[in-house]
C-alpha distance (Angstrom), angle and dihedral (degrees) to the residues before:
residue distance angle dihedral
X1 . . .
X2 3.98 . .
X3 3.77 116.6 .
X4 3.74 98.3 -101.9
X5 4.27 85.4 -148.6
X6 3.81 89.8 58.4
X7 3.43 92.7 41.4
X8 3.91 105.5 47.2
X9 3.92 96.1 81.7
X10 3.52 124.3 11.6
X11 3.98 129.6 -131.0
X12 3.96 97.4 -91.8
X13 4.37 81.4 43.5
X14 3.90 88.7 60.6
X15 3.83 97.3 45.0
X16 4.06 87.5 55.5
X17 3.79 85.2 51.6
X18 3.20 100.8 46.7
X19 3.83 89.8 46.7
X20 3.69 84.1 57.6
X21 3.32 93.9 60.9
X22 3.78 97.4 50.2
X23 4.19 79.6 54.8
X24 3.38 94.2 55.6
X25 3.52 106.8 40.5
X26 3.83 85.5 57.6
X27 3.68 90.3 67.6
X28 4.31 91.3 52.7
X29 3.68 142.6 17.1
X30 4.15 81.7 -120.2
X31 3.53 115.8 123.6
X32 3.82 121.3 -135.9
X33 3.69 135.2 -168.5
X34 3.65 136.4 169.8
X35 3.63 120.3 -152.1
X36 4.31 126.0 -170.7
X37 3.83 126.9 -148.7
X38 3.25 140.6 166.1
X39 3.68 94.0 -126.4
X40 3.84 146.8 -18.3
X41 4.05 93.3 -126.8
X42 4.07 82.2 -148.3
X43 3.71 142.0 0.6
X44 3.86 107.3 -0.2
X45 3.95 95.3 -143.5
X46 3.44 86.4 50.4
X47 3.67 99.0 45.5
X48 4.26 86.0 46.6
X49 3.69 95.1 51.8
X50 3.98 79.9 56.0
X51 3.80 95.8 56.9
X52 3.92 92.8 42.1
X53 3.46 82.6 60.6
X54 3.59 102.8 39.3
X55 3.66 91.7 52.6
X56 3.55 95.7 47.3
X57 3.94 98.3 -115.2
X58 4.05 93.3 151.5
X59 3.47 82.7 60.2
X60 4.51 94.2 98.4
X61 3.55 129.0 99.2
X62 3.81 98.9 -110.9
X63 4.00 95.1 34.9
X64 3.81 89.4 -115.0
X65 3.62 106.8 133.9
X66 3.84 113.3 136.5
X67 4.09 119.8 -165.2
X68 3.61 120.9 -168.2
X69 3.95 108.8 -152.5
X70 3.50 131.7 -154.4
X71 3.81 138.3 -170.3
X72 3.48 107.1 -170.1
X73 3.83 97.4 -165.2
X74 3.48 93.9 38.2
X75 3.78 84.8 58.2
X76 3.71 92.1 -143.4
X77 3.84 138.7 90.4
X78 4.17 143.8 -170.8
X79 3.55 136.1 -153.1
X80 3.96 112.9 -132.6
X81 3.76 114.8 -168.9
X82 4.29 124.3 -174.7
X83 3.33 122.0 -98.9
X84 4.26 93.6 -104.4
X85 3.97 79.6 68.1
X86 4.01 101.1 41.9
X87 4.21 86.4 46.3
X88 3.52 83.7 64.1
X89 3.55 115.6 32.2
X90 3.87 133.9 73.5
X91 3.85 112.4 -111.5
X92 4.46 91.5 -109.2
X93 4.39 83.6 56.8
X94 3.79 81.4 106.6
X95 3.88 99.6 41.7
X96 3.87 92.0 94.4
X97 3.71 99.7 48.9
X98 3.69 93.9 44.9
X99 3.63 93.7 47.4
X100 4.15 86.7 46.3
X101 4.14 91.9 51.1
X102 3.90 89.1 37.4
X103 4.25 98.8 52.1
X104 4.25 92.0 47.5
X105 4.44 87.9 47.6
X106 2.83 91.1 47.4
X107 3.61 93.7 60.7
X108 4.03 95.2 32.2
X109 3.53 94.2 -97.4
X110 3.51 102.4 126.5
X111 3.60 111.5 149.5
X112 3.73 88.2 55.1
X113 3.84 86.6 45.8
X114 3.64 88.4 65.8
X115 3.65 100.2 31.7
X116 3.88 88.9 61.4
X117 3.47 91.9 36.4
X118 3.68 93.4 55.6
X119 3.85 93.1 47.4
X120 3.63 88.5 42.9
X121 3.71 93.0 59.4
X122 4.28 93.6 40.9
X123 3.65 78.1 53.3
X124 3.42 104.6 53.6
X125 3.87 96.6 32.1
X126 4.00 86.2 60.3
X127 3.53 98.0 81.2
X128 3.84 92.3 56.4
X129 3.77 99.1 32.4
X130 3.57 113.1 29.8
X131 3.97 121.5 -161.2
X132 3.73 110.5 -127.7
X133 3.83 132.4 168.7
X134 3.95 99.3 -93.0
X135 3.87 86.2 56.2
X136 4.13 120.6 119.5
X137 3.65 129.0 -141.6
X138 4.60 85.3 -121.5
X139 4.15 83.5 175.3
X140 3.67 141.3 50.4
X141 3.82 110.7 -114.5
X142 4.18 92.4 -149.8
X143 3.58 116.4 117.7
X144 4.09 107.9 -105.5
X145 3.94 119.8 -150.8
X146 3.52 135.3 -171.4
């Protein structure tokens, strides 16, 4: 049986994400990382809050690290952002990204899921975190998997 982790984008998939990422993080200081697994083996938010941490995503200057999590076989995913972010956004910030992610998996799509969901989220996190030329790159922008 194929790893369903390996197989849920492909190589060329990744690199477009990934190049989303470097779009989006030109628009904010935010951080944002996607990370793929096969499944949460519990409560998704709970099992994201876990990988934030285990990759070290609290680890920015103005807490604003955002991770997108996915379980592939769990066929589900959440969007965990640092506590710099949550102290200054209402609780719907999220709604739009979610429902961005959510429409294109639903329908298979989810390479664009993420793309849009990633420049959703530079997007939104602009108004609150503005990119500007003194700004570092604190996280890496591959896709992680476990």
């Amino acid at each position: 049986m194929p790893n369903t982790t390996e197989a849920f984008l492909t190589p060329s998939e990744e690199k477009e994400i990934v190049a989303a990422i470097r779009v989006a993080e030109k628009q904010t200081s935010g951080e944002i990382r996607v990370h793929i697994e096969k499944t949460s083996k519990g409560a998704i938010e709970d099992r994201a809050l876990e990988v934030f941490s285990e990759l070290k995503m609290h680890n920015t200057a103005q807490r604003n690290g955002v991770l997108i999590y996915v379980a592939v076989d769990d066929r589900n995913f959440a969007i965990y952002g640092d506590q710099g972010i949550n102290a200054v956004v209402t609780e719907t910030f999220w709604d739009d990204t979610i429902y961005s992610i959510q429409t294109h998996f639903k329908n298979g799509k989810f390479k664009q899921g993420l793309i849009d969901g990633i420049l959703k989220a530079g997007e939104q996190l602009q108004g609150y975190f503005p990119w500007d030329d003194t700004d570092k790159n604190e996280l890496s922008d591959s896709i992680s998997k476990g």
